[in-house]
C-alpha positions as a Markdown table, in Angstrom:
| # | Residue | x | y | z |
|---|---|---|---|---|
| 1 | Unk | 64.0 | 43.7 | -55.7 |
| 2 | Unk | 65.2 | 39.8 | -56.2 |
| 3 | Unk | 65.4 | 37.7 | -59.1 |
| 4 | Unk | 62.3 | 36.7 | -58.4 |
| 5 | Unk | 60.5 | 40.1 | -58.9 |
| 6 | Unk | 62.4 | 40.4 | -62.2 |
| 7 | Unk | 61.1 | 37.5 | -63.5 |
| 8 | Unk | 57.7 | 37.7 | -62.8 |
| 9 | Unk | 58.0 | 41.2 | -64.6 |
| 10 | Unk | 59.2 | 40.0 | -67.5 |
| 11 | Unk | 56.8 | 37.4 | -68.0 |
| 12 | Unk | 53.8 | 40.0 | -67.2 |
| 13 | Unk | 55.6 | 41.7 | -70.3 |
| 14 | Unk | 55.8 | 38.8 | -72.8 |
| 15 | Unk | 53.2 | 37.4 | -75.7 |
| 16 | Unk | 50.8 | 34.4 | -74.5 |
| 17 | Unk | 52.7 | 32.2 | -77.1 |
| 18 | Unk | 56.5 | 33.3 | -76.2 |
| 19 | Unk | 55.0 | 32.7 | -72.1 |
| 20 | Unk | 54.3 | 29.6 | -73.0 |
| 21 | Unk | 57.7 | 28.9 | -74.1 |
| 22 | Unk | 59.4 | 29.9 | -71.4 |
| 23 | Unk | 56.9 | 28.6 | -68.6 |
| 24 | Unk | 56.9 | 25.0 | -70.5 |
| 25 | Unk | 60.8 | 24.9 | -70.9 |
| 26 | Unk | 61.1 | 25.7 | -67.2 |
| 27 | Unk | 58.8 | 23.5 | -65.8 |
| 28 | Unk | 59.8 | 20.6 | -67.7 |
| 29 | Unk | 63.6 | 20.7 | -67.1 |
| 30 | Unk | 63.3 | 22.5 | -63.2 |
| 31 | Unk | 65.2 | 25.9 | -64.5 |
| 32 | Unk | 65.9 | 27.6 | -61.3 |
| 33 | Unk | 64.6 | 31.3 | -61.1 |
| 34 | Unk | 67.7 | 33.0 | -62.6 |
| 35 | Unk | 67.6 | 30.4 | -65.4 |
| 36 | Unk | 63.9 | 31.4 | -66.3 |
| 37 | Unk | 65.0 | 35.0 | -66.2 |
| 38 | Unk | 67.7 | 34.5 | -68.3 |
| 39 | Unk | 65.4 | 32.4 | -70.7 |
| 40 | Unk | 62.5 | 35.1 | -70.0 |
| 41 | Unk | 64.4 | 37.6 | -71.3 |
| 42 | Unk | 65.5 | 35.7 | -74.8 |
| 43 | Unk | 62.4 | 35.1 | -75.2 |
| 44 | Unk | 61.5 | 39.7 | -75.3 |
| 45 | Unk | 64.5 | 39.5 | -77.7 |
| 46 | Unk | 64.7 | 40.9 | -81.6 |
| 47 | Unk | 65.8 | 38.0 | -83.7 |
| 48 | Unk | 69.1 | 40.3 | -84.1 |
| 49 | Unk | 69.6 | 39.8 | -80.4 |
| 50 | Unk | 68.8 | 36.1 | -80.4 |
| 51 | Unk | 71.6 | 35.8 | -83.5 |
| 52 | Unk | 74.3 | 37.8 | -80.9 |
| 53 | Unk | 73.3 | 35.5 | -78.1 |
| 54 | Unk | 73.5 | 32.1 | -80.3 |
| 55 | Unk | 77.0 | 33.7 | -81.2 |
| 56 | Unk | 77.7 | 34.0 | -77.1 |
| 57 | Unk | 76.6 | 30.8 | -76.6 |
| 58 | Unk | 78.8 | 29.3 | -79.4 |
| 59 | Unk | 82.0 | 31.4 | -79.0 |
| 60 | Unk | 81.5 | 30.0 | -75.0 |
| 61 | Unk | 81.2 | 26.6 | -76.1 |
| 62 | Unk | 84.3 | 26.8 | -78.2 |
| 63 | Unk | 86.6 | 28.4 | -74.8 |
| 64 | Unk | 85.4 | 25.6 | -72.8 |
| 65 | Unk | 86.4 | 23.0 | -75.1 |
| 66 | Unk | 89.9 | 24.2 | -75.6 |
């Protein structure tokens, strides 16, 4: 199963509205397949999860600017 497969699970698994998100942010900034899986996959989180992964992000932010 590729990255490919993956997505296209996810997004069979998603709300119309969070789709939407995902496919619109994709297509208008060319996210490659494993970038719309990752984003695909933000988008089935709990806001709990999107807090820890807007932590991630941050705390990764702050190691490459040191």
């Amino acid at each position: 199963m590729g990255i490919k497969d993956l997505l296209d699970d996810v997004m069979d698994q998603l709300p119309a509205d969070r789709k939407t998100a995902v496919t619109a942010l994709t297509d208008e900034y060319g996210a490659s397949d494993t970038c719309a899986f990752m984003l695909a996959l933000v988008a089935t989180a709990t806001p709990r999860e999107r807090r820890l992964t807007r932590m991630l992000l941050n705390e990764l932010e702050r190691v490459t600017m040191e």
